[in-house]
C-alpha positions in Angstrom: 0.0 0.0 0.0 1.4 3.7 -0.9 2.4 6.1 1.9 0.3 9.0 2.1 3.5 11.2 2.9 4.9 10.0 -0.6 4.7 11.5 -4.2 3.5 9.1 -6.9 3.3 10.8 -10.5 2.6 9.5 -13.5 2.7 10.7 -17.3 2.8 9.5 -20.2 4.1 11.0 -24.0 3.4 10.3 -27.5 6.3 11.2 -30.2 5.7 11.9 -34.1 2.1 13.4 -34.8 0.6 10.2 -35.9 -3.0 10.1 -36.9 -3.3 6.9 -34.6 -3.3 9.9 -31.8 -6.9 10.3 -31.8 -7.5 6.9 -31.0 -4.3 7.0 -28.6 -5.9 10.4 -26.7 -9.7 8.4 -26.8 -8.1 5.8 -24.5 -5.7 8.0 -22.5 -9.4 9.9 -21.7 -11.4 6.9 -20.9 -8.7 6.0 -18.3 -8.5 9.6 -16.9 -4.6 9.1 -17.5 -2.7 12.5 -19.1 -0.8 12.5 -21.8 2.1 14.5 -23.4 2.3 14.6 -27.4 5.3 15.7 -29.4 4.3 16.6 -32.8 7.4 17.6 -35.6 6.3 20.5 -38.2 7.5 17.9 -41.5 5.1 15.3 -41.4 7.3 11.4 -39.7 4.4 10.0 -42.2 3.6 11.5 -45.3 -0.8 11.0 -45.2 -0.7 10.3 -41.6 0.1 13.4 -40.1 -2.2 15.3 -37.4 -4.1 18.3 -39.1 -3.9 21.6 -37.4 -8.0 21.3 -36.1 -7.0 17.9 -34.7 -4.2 19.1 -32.7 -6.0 21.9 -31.2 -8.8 19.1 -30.6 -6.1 17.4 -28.7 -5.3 20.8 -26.7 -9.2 20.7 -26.0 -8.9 17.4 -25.0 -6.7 18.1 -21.5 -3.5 16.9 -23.7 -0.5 19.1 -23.9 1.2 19.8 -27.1 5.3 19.8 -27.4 7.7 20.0 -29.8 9.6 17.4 -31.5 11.9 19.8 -34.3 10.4 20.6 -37.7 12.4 17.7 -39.4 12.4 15.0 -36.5 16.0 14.8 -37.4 18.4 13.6 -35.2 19.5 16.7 -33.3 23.3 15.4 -32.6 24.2 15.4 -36.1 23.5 18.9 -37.4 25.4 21.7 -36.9 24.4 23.8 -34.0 23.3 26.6 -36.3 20.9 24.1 -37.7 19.9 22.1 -34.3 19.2 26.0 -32.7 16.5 26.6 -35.9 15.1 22.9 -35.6 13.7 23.6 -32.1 13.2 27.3 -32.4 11.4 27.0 -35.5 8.8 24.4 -34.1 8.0 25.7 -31.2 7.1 29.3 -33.2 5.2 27.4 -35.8 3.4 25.2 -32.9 2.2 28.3 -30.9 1.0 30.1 -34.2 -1.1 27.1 -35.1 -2.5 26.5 -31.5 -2.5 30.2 -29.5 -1.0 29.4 -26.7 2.6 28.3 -25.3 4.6 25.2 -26.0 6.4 24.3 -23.2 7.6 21.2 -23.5 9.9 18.8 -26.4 11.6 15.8 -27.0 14.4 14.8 -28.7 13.6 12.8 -32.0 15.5 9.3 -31.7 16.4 10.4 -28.1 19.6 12.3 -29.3 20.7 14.8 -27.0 24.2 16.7 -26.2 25.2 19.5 -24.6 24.7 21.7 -27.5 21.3 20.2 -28.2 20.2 20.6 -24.5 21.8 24.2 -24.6 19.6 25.2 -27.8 16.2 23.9 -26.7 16.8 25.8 -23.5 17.5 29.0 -25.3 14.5 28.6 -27.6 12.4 28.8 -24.6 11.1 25.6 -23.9 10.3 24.5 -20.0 11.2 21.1 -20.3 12.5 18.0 -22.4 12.1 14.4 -22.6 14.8 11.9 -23.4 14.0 8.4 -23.8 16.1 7.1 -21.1 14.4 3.9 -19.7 13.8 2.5 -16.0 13.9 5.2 -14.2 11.4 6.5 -11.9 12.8 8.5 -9.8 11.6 12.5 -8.8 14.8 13.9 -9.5 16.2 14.8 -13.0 18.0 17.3 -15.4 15.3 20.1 -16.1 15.9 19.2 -19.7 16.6 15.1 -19.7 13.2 13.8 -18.3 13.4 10.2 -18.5 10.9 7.5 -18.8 10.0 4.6 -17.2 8.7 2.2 -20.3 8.5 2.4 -23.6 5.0 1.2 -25.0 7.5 -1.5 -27.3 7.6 -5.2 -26.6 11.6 -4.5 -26.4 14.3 -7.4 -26.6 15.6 -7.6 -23.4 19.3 -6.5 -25.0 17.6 -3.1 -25.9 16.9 -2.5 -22.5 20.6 -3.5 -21.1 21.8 -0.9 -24.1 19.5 1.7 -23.2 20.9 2.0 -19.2 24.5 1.6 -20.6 24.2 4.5 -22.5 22.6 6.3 -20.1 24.7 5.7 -17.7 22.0 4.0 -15.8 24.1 1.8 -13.5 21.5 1.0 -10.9 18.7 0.2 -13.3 21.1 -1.6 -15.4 21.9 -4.3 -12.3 17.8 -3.8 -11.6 16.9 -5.3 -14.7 19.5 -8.1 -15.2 18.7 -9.1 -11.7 15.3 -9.1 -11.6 12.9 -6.9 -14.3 14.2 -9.2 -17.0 12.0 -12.2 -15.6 9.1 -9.9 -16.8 7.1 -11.9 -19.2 5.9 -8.9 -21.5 6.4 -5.2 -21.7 2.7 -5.0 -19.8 3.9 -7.0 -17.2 7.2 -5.0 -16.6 5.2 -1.6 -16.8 2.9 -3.5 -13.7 6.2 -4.4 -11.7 7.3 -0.8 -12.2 4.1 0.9 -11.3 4.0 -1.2 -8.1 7.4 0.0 -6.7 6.5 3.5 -7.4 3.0 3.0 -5.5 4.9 1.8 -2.9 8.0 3.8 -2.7 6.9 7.5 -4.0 8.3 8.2 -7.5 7.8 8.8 -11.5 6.1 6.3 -13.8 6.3 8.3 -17.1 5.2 5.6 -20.5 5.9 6.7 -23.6 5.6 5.4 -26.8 4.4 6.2 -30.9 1.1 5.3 -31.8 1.9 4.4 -35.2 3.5 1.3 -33.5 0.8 0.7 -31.3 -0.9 0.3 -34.7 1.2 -1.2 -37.4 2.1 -3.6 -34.5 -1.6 -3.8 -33.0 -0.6 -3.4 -29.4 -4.0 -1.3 -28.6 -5.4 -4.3 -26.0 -2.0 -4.8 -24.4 -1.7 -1.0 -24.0 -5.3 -0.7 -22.7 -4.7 -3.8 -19.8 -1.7 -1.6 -18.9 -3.5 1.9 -18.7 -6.5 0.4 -17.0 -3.7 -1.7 -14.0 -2.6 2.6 -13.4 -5.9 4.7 -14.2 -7.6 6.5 -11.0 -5.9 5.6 -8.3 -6.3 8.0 -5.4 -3.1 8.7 -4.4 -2.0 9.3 -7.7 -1.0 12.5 -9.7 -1.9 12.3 -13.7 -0.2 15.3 -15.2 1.0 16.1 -18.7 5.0 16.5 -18.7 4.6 20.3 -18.3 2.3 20.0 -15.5 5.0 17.2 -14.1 7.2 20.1 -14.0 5.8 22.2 -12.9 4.7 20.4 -9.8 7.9 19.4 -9.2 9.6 22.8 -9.6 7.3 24.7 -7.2 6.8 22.3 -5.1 3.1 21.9 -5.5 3.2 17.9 -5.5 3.4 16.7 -1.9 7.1 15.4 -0.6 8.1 16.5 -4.4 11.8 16.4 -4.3 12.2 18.4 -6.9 14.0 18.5 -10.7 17.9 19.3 -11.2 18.1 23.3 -11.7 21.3 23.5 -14.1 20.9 26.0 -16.5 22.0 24.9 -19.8 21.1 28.1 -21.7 24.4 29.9 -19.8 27.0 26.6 -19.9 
């Protein structure tokens, strides 16, 4: 059972501006669970892209809208020039379409440096999601959210390569000791959410709906959405609203996010 005293949040994000989104928001909705999507200005799928009424729709909806670069190229390889008008760019574009602020953005293919974290801070944006996996804790880098799952039935190599590279050591000996006995990507989100009931902390899924569909994951997404929907003690927020909570101290026992400012490094 969860401590009152502790902060459980949960979130989850969508990358690429794929049509399947309406469907994906429908079942976010009917689960009362928030949800984050990134949208780039280029369509990821020529003829499936999100049109500008069903973005605002989304908006309507509760969802929050982020960025995700106009090209969805990987950020790393262009020059900064070119990574500093990727991100400024969509975010202008974004908040003449909708009317309002974009706060938040993610990395397309989860490529970040210290260039690339430098520029999305200096084109204004509040926050930004990485796709670091395993992680649930309160604390982070203001602009390297992580994630907790990725909505993929993942080999379990990919997982041992993600917290390699991100230098996850602790949820790298985690999972080889005892997520991998996890029989399916549902069942490892469950585990997850459990500890994080129990202990206080972050379960943040993310995922691309196109997947969901070309690999018809919709029922194994919906058992795992109905296992975390409307629990009491839990906070559903979008990534902004995450935060935000977190940097004002609005969630209860909120430890807070890391404050480095990468806009003056």
């Amino acid at each position: 059972m969860a401590h009152s005293h502790k902060t459980i949040v949960v979130s989850t994000s969508w990358d690429d501006g794929d049509r399947s989104d309406l469907r994906l928001a429908e079942m976010l909705s009917a689960n009362g669970v928030a949800g984050t999507f990134y949208i780039p200005i280029e369509p990821f799928r020529a003829g499936r892209e999100l049109s500008a009424q069903q973005i605002t729709d989304l908006v309507s909806g509760g969802f929050e809208i982020g960025g995700h670069t106009v090209s969805h190229r990987s950020l790393t390889a262009l020059p900064p020039e070119v990574q500093a008008r990727e991100v400024t760019d969509c975010k202008r574009i974004l908040e003449d379409r909708l009317g309002s602020e974009v706060q938040s953005f993610c990395y397309p293919n989860g490529r970040l440096n210290q260039t690339t974290v430098r520029c999305v801070a200096q084109a204004g944006y509040q926050n930004a999601r990485s796709t670091r996996l395993l992680r649930t804790s309160l604390q982070f880098p203001r602009f390297e959210m992580p994630t907790t799952l990725q909505a993929y039935p993942h080999r379990g190599s990919a997982y041992l390569r993600n917290t390699v590279k991100g230098k996850n050591l602790a949820g790298l000996a985690d999972y080889a000791l005892r997520l991998r006995h996890a029989r399916s990507w549902v069942e490892l989100g469950k585990t997850l959410f459990d500890r994080v009931l129990q202990d206080g902390g972050f379960w943040h899924l993310y995922g691309h709906s196109w997947e969901l569909q070309d690999l018809d994951l919709w029922s194994q997404l919906e058992d795992l959405l109905a296992y975390v929907a409307r629990r009491p003690e839990v906070l559903y927020l979008t990534n902004a609203g995450v935060y935000r909570a977190l940097s004002l101290g609005t969630a209860p026992g909120a430890v807070g996010v890391g404050y480095e400012n990468p806009a003056r490094s």
